[in-house]
N, C-alpha and C positions, 0 to 999 in steps of 0.2 A: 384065424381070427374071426369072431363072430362079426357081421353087421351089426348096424342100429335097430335092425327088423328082427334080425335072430334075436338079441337079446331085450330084444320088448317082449316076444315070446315066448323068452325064457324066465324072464321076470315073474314073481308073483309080490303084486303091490299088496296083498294084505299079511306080509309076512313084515318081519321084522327087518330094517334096512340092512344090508350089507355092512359089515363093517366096516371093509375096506376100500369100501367106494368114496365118490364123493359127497355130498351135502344131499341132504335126505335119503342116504344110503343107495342111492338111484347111481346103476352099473355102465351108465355115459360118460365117453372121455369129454373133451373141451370141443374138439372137433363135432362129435355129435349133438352136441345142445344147441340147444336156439338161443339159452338165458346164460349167462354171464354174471355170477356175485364176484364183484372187485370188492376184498376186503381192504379197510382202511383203517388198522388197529393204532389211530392216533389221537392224544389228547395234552396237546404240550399246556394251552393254557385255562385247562380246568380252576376254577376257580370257587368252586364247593365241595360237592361229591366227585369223587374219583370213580374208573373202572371202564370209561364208554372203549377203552383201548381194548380189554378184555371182551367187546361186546362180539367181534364176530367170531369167537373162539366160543365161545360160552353157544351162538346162536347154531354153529354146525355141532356141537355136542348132542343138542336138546334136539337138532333136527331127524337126528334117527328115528323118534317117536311119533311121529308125527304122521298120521294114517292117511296117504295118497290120494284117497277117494275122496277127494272137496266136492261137496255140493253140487255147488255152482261150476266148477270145471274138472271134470273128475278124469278125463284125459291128458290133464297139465302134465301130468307126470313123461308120459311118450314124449311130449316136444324133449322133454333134456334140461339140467338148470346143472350146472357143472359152477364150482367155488373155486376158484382161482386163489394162487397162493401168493401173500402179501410180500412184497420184497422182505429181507432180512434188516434192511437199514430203514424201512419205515417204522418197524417195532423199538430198534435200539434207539434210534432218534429220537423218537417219541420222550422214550425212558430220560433219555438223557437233557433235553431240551427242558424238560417238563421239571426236574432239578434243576434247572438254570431259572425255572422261572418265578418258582416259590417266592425265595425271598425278596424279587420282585413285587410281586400278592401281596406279602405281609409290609413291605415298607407304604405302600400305598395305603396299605388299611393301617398305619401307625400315621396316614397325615404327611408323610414325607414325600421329598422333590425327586423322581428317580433321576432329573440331571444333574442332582447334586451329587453324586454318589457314581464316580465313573464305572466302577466297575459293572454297579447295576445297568448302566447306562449302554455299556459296553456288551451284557450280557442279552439285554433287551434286543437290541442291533443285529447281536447272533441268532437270537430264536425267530425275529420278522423276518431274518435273509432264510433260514432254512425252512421255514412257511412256504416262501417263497418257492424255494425247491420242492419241498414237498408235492404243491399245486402243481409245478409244471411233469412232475413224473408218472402225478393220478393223471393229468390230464393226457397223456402220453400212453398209458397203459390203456384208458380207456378208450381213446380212438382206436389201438392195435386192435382191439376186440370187436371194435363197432366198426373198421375197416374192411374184417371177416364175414360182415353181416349179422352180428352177433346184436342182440339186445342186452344191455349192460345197466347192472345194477349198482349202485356205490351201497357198501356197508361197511358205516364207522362203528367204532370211532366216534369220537366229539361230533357238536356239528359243523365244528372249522373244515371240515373235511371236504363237503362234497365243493368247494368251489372250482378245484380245477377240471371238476365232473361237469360242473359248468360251465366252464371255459371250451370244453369238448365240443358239447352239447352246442354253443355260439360259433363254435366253428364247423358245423354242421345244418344251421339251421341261421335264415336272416330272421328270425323274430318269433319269441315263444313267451308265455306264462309260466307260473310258479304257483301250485295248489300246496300251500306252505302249513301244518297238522304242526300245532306249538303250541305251548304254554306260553311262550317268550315271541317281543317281536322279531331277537334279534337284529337291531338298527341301531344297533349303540356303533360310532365311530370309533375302533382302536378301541375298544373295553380296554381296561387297565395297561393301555399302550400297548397290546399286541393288536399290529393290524389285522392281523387275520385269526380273531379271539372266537370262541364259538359263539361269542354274543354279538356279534359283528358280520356272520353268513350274508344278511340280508341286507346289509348296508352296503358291501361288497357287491351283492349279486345285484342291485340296480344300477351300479356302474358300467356293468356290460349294457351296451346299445342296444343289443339283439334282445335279454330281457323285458316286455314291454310290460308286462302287467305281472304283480305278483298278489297274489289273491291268501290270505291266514282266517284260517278256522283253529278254534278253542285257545285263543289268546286271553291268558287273567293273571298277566306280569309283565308290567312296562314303565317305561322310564318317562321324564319330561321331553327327554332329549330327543326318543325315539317318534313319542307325538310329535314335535316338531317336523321332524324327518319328514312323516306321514302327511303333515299340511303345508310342506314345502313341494311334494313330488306328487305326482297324478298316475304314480305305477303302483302305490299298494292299497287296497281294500282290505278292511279288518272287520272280523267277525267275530266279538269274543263271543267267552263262556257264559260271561252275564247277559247278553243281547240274546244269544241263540237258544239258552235255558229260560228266560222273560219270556222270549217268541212260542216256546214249547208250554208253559205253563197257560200263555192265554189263548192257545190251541190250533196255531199254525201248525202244521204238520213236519215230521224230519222230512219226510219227500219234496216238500214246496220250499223246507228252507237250502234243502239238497241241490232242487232243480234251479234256485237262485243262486246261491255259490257260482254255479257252472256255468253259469250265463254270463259271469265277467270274465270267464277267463278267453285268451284269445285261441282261436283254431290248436295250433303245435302246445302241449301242458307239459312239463317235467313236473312229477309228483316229491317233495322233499316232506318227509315223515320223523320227525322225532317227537319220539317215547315217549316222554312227557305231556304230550297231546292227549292222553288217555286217565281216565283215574289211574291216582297213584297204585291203588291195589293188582295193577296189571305192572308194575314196576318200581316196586318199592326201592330199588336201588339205584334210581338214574339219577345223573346228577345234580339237579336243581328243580326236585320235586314243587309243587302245586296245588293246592288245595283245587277239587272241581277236576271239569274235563271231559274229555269223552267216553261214551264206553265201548267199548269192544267192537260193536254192532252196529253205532253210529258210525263209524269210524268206515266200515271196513262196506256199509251200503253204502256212503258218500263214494270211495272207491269204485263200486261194483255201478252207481249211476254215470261215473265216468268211462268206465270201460266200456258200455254200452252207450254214451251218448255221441254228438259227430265231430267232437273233438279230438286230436291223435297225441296220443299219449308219444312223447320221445325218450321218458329218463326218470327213474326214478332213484331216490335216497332213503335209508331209513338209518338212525342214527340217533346215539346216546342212550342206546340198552345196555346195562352196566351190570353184571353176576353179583350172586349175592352168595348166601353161603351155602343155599341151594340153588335149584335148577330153574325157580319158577320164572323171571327175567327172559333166561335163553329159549323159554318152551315159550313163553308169550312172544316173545319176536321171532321165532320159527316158524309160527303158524301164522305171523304178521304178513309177515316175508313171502310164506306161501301164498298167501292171500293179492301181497301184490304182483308176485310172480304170474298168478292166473288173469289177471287185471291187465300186465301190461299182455300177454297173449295175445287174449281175446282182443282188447282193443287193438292189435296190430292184426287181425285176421287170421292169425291162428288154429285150428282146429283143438278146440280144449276143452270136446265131449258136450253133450244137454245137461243140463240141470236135470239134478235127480231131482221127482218130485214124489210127494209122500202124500 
């Protein structure tokens, strides 16, 4: 059996991945990486577009393509980023739950009581208990990984997903920040009575104590409710799309509005990334697209000023990249993914090559 060394110098990264390797065709078992993708192909209470369940299937497809020499870290590839396989009952659950929950959806959007109606009421009751389970099994998988010394990545999946990523994550650390990339703020209470709805992540995640400060860039969809939220509690900062595109047109710079961002967050950051943060033409198929947003670049230097700043990255999420009827969805979040893949690295002290410079 070859090493980790043998088969770094048996590899050639400008060939085409391995087939039958794992995620970006890179010839590392689990043992030899440093990086850890927990897929988390779940979206029980979708509630527009469907598909973020197909997101991490779609993302290791598209990841074979994906040419290993980044930039900015172009030895990320040597550490290892090895995809872990999603339980068989987190997909079937999904499936199944996610029919329990429809006509849930449509009684509410028809003006109706779901305690009227026991059976909805009843069925409601099943999908919050197996949330429930769901959370405590990511949150269980994800320490096994991070117990190994392992850096671990959550890939939904909805954005219901990463909470037991952060449950992890609090039971590892007394006190961290959330650099939060959305369109939504996320702090709706129980959306349409799932406690733990993807439109509720964030309302969720400041109930954790250890949570102190949650920080959102390219927010341009919110509710009354969620304003309230936000001047009731002194944990979240918002930066929409309208403030930081104003700020750019009367010629603050992205670096200054970059280097502010970062300044609220406290020392320990978990990064949570969903899709929708970005123009829609980087994602035409996520679930509750947005008019505006980030682009590609903005996006992904705010990342690169955090990997480099004296903040310690502990956790990141990317979530509700949804397939479409081609590939372009799973190639835009493979290269996302990579991107934060080199991000957490680096910021962990990693050796992930010089920037090529031109």
């Amino acid at each position: 059996m070859l090493s980790k060394q043998q088969k770094i110098e048996n590899f050639d990264p400008s060939q085409p991945g391995l087939a039958d390797a794992t995620i970006y065709g890179l010839p590392f078992n689990a043992g030899e990486s440093e990086i850890i993708i927990l897929p988390a192909p779940w979206e029980v209470t979708v509630s527009y577009g469907s598909g973020a369940s197909e997101g991490p299937e779609a993302i290791f497809n598209a990841s074979f393509q994906v040419d290993l020499l980044h930039q900015e870290f172009p030895d990320l590839w040597k550490l290892g980023i090895y995809m872990d396989e999603a339980p068989e009952q987190w997909i079937a659950n999904s499936e199944k739950y996610k029919i329990l929950a429809q006509p849930i959806i449509e009684a509410l959007e028809n003006g109706e009581a779901i305690e009227t109606f026991p059976q909805l009421q009843s069925d409601l009751d099943k999908i919050n208990k197996a949330s429930v389970q769901f959370n405590q099994e990511v949150k269980e998988r994800t320490l096994y990984w991070m117990n190994q010394g392992k850096k671990v990545i959550l890939l939904g999946g909805d954005h219901s997903t990463p909470m037991g990523y952060y449950e992890a994550l609090a039971s590892k650390n007394d006190s961290f920040g959330i650099l939060h990339f959305d369109a939504h703020m996320d702090l709706r209470e129980a959306y349409e009575g799932f406690t733990y709805s993807h439109a509720s992540i964030m309302y969720n995640a400041i109930k954790l104590p250890q949570i102190e400060k949650i920080i959102q860039v390219g927010i341009r969809d919110f509710s009354e409710g969620e304003v309230n939220v936000i001047k009731s509690s002194n944990k979240v900062k918002v930066y929409t799309d309208t403030d930081l595109k104003a700020n750019q047109f009367s010629g603050k710079t992205w670096k200054d509005q970059c280097d502010e961002i970062l300044n609220q967050l406290p020392e320990n950051v978990a990064v949570s990334f969903d899709i929708d943060a970005l123009y829609r033409w980087y994602c035409p198929n996520t679930g509750t697209p947005v008019p505006g947003g980030l682009s590609y670049e903005q996006a992904t230097y705010l990342l690169s000023r955090l990997a480099s700043s004296d903040k310690k990255i502990i956790g990141i999420d990317l979530v509700e990249v949804a397939p479409g009827s081609d590939d372009w969805d799973g190639n835009v979040g493979a290269r996302l993914l990579f991107h934060l893949c080199g991000v957490f690295a680096k910021n962990s002290g990693m050796n992930v090559g010089e920037k090529i410079q031109f």
